[in-house]
N, C-alpha and C positions, 0 to 999 in steps of 0.2 A: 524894250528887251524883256522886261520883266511879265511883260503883257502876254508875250510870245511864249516864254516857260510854263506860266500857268498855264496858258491855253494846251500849253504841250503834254503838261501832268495831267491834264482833265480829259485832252482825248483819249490819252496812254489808259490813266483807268476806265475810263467807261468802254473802251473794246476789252481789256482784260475781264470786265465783267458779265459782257456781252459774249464773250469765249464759252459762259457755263452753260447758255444755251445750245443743247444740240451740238455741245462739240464733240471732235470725234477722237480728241487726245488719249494717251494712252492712261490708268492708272496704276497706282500701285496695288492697288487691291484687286483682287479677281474676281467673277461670280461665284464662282463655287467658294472661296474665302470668305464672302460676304455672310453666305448662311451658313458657312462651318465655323463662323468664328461669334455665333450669337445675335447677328445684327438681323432684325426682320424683313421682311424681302414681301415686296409687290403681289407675288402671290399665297402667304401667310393667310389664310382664311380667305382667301377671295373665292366668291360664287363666277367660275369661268367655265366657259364654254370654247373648246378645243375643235370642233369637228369642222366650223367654214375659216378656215385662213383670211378672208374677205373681209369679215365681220370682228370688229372689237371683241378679245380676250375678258374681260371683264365683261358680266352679264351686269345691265343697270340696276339699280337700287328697286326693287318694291314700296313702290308708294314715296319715290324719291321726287325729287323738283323736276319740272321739265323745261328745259330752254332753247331758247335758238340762240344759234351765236352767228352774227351775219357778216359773211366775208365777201362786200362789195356783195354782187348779187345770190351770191351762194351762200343759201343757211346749211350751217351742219347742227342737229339739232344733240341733245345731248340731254344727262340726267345728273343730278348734283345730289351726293347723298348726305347725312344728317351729321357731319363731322362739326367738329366747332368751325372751321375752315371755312366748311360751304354755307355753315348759315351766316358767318360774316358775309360772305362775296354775296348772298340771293340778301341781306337787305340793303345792298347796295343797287339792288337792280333797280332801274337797266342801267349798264354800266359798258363802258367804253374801253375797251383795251386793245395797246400797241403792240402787235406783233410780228416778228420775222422767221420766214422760213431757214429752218436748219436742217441738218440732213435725215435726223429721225421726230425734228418736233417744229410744231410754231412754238414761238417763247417769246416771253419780254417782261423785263423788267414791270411789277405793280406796287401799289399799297402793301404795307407790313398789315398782313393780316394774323389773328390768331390762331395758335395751335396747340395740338396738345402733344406731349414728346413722344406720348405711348403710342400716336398714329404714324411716328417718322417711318419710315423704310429707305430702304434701297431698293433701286429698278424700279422699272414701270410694267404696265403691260399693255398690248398695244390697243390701242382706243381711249386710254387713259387720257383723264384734267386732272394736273396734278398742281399741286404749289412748294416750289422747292423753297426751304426756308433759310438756305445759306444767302439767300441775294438780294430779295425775296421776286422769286418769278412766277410766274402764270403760266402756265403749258399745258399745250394738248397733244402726246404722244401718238404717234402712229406707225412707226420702224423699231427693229432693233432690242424687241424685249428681251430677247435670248440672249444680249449682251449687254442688258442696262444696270445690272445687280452693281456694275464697279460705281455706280453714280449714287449719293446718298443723299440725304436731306428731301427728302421726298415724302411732299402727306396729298395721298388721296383725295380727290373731292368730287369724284364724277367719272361720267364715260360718255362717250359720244355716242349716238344710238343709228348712225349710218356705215355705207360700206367705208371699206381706209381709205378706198381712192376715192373715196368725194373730199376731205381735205388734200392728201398724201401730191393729189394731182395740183394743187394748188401751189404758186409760186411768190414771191418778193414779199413784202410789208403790207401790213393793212390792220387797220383802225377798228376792230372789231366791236360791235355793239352786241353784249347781251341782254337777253332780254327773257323774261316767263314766258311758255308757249301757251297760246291760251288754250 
């Protein structure tokens, strides 16, 4: 019996924790509260490019890292920019990460990587690798920027450099390997 509760508290949290991925719950905070009330927001200095809807909001980094990240036989290739964050994850490359589709992200649970406070935000924008540090997750956004300010804990580390529908189109779990492009 005691076997059973454990096992019962440890699925309990690990989907409540699995919830902060891509969920679509409501919060108490709003977007427009988010940058009226001093908190820095996803687009705070970001070099973005507005005119193809197709294509990731976030222009890649200059002279940033280039990677593939391969989902089964589909690479989405990407750019990791010079945050303390991403040069954790690029000397870990190549590096293998579990993820599951949510309705505006893959996500999953990784390693606690480091960060620095003055890069957290709120929201994403879409084509964003972000690393939320309340859980600590991995994610690569592709929906829903225009309502992601309510989600906080979020530091930058990259953008994908394909259209959204070459992930967006993608479905279930998968084992992704990063890796340098050469």
């Amino acid at each position: 019996m005691k076997r059973i509760r454990v096992l019962s508290v440890f699925l309990i949290s690990a989907a409540m924790l699995l919830a902060g991925c891509g969920s679509s719950g409501s919060s108490s905070e709003s977007s427009s509260s988010s940058a009226v009330s001093g908190h820095s927001v996803a687009k705070d200095g970001a070099d973005m490019q507005t005119e193809d809807k197709t294509m990731p909001t976030r222009k890649p980094m200059e002279g940033g890292t280039k990677i593939n990240m391969y989902f089964g036989d589909k690479v989405i290739p990407g750019v990791l920019n010079d945050s303390q964050t991403a040069k954790a994850l690029i000397a870990k490359l190549p590096y293998t990460q579990k993820v599951h589709r949510y309705s505006h992200d893959f996500c999953g649970v990784t390693e606690d990587l480091p960060y620095s406070k003055d890069e957290e935000h709120y929201g994403w924008l879409n084509g964003d690798i972000d690393y939320a540090t309340d859980a600590p997750y991995f994610t690569i956004l592709f929906e829903d920027e225009d309502v992601s300010e309510k989600y906080g804990n979020q530091v930058n580390i990259g953008v994908i450099t394909c259209p959204l529908k070459d992930i967006s189109s993608l479905e279930g779990d998968f084992e992704v390997r990063i890796e340098l492009a050469q």
